[in-house]
Each structure stands twice: as C-alpha cells, then as structure tokens.
BAKEVO-125147 format. One record per residue (C-alpha): residue number from 1; residue in three letters; x, y, z. Coordinates in nm, 3 decimals, m for minus. Layout:
N
   n res       u       v       w
 NUM ALA       X       Y       Z
...
***
This chain:
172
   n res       u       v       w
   1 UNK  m3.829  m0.214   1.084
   2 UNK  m3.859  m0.311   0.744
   3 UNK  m4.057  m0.019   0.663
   4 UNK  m3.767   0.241   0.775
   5 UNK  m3.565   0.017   0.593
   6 UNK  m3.753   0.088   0.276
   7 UNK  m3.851   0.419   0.332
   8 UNK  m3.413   0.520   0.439
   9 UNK  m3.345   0.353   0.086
  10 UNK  m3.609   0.581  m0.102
  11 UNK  m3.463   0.846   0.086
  12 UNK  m3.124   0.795  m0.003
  13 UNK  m3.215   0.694  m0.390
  14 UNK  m3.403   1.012  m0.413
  15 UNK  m3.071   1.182  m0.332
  16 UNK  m2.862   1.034  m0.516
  17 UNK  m3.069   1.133  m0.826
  18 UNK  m3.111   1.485  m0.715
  19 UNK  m2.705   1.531  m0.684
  20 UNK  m2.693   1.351  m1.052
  21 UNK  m2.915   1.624  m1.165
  22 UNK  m2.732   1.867  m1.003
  23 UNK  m2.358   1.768  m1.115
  24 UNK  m2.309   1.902  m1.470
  25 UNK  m2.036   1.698  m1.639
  26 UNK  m1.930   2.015  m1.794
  27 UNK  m1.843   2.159  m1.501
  28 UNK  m1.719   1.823  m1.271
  29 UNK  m1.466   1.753  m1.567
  30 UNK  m1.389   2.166  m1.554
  31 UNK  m1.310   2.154  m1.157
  32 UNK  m1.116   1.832  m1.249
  33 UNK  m0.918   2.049  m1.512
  34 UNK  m0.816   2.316  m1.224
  35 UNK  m0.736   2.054  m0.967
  36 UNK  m0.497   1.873  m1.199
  37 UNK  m0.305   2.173  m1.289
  38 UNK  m0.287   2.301  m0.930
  39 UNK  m0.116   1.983  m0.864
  40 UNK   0.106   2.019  m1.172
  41 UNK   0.181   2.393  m1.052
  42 UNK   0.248   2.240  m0.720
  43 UNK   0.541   2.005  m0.843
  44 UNK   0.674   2.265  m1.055
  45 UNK   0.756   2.423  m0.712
  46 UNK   0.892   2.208  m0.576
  47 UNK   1.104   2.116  m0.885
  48 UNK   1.229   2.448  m0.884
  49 UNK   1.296   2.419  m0.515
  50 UNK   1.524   2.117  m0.544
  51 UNK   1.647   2.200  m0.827
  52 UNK   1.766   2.573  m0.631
  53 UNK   1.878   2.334  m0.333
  54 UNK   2.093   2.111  m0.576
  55 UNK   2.288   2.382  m0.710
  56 UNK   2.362   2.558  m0.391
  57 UNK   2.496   2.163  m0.277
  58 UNK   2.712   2.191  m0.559
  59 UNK   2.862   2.546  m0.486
  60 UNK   2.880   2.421  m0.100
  61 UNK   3.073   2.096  m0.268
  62 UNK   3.298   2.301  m0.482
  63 UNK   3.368   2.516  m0.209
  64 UNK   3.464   2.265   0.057
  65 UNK   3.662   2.054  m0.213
  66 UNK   3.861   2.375  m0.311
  67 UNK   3.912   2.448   0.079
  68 UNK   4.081   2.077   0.113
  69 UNK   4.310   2.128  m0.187
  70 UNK   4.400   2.493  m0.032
  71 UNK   4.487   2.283   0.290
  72 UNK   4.645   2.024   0.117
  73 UNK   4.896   2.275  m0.017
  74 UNK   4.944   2.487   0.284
  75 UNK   4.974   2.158   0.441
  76 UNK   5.258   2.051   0.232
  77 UNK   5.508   2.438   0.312
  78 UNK   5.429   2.335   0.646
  79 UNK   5.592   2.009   0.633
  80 UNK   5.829   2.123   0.397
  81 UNK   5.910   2.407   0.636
  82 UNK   5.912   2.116   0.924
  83 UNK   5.607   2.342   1.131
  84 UNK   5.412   2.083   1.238
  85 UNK   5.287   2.277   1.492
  86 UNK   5.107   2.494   1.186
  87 UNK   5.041   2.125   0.980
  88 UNK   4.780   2.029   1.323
  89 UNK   4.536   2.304   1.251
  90 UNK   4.537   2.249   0.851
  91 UNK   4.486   1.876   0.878
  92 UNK   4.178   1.983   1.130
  93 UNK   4.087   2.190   0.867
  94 UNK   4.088   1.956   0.598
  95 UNK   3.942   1.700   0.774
  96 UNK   3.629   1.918   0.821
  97 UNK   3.646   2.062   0.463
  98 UNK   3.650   1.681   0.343
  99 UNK   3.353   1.596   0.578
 100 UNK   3.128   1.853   0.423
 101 UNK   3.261   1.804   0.094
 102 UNK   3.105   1.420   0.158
 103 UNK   2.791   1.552   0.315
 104 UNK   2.722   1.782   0.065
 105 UNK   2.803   1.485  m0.248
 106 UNK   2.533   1.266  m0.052
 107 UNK   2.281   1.560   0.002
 108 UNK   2.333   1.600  m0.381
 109 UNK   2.302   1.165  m0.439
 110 UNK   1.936   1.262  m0.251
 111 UNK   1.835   1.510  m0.426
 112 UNK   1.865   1.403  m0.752
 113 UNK   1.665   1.087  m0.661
 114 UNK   1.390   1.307  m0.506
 115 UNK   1.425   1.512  m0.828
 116 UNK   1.391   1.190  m1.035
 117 UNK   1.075   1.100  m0.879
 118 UNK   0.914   1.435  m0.848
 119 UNK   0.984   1.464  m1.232
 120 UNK   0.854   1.161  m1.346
 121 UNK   0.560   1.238  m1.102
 122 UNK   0.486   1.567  m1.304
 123 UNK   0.519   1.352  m1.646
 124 UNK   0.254   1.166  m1.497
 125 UNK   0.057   1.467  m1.395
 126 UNK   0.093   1.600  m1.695
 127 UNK  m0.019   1.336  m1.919
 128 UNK  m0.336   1.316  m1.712
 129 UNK  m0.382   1.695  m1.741
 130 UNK  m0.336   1.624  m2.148
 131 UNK  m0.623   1.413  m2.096
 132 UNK  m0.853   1.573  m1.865
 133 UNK  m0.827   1.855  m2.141
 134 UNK  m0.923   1.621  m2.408
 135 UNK  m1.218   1.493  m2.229
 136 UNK  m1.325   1.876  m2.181
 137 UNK  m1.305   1.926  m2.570
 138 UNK  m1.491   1.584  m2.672
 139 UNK  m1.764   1.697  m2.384
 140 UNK  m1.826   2.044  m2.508
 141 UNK  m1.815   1.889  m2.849
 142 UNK  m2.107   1.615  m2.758
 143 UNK  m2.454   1.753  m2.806
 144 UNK  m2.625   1.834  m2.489
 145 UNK  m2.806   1.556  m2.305
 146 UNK  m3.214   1.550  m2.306
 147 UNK  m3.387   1.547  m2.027
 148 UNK  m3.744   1.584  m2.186
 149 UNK  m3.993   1.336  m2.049
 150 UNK  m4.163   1.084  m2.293
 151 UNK  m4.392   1.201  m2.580
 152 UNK  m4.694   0.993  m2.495
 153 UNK  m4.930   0.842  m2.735
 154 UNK  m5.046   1.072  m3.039
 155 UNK  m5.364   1.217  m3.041
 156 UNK  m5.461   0.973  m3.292
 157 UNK  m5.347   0.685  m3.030
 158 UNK  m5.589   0.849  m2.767
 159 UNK  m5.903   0.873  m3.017
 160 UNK  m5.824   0.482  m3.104
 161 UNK  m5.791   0.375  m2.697
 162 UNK  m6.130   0.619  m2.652
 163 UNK  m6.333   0.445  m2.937
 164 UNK  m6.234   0.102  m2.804
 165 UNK  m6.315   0.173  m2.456
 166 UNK  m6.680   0.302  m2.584
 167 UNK  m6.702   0.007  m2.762
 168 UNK  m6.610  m0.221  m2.466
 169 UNK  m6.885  m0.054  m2.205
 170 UNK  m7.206  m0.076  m2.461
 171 UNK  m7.430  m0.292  m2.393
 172 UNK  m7.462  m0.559  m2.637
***
C-alpha cells in the first residue's frame, strides 16, 4: 500500500506541475478580465431592468392615485346630488384604485432596495474590474519569466574536477 501511496502522490505532483506550465498568467488574468466584465454587463441588465420596472410602478401609482381623486370628486356630486345609489360603485372604485395605489408604493419601497443593492453590487464589481485591469497592465509590463535550466559548471570548472580526479586515481 505504501507504494501506491507514493507512486498516486508522484502522479498527482507531476500534474500539478504540468497544468502550472500550462496556465499562462497572461492569459488566466485575461479570462479573469472577460469574466468580470460579463458579470458587470450582467448587473447593468438588470439595473436597467429595475430601473424600467420602477418607472412603470410609478406611472401605475400616478395612475391609480389620479383614479381615487377622480372618484373622490365624482363621489362628492353624488352625495351632493343625494345618489347614493351612484356613490356605492365609486367608493368600490376607489377602494380598488387606493389598493393598487398601495401595492404599487410598496412594489416601488422593493425595488429601490433591490436597486440599492444591485448598485452597490456593480460598484463592487467594478472596482474589482479596475483592478483586474491593473494587474493585466503591471503583468504585460513584467519581463517574461525564465524557464531555462541551470548553466552548469564552466568549462574551466570541468577541466579543474577532470585534473583532480586524474590526480586522485594515480598510483602513488
């Protein structure tokens, strides 16, 4: 068992140092770069889609606030005119007008939270984005890494070792 052992964590070291060779910062920090402003592209979306959904909470608002004042004064020549009969159907009416009018105000309360988040999330994004691009720039600035293997001893170094092993093996 040991010997799997061993032989699973050469494996798995060997690997691991191929992929290192493989991954080029370069490119790693580039695919970062796209990822980050996909997601940044991805909350402008939806920025713009809550933003769209806001205002058309306001118009329904508006509208259902302007319908309860209309039924507030048709409501009033119909008590004034003693047609209560009429007054029934406008208080219905501006009972419901009132109810979106309240639905709509709290859809709005929502939405502006969600938009509060979403933009602060984006800030966030953003800032990361300013930084990922950065990073790009200071790596494309760095010199290239070397991966050239080690010199060796000189020439001279070898001649020195050779003389001394000579020496070493004659008889004395």
């Amino acid at each position: 068992m040991p010997l799997l052992k061993r032989f699973s964590r050469l494996v798995g070291a060997d690997l691991h140092a191929m992929l290192d060779q493989i991954e080029d910062p370069d490119t790693m920090a580039r695919q970062g770069l796209r990822d980050m402003q996909a997601e940044v592209d991805r909350l402008d979306g939806e920025i713009a889609r809550l933003v769209s959904r806001r205002d058309d909470l306001e118009r329904t608002a508006s509208q259902a606030r302007a319908d309860v004042a209309a039924a507030d004064d048709r409501l009033d020549l119909c008590l004034h005119e003693g047609r209560e009969d009429l007054a029934r159907g406008l208080v219905r009416r501006k009972l419901q007008a009132a109810e979106r009018a309240a639905g709509a105000e709290a859809s709005i309360e929502r939405c502006d939270a969600d938009l509060g988040e979403l933009q602060a999330l984006q800030a966030r994004r953003q800032e990361t984005l300013a930084d990922l691009r950065m990073r790009l720039d200071d790596l494309r600035a760095a010199p290239p890494p070397t991966h050239s293997a080690p010199a060796g001893p000189s020439p001279e170094e070898v001649e020195v070792a050779l003389l001394a092993e000579i020496a070493a093996r004659r008889p004395s």
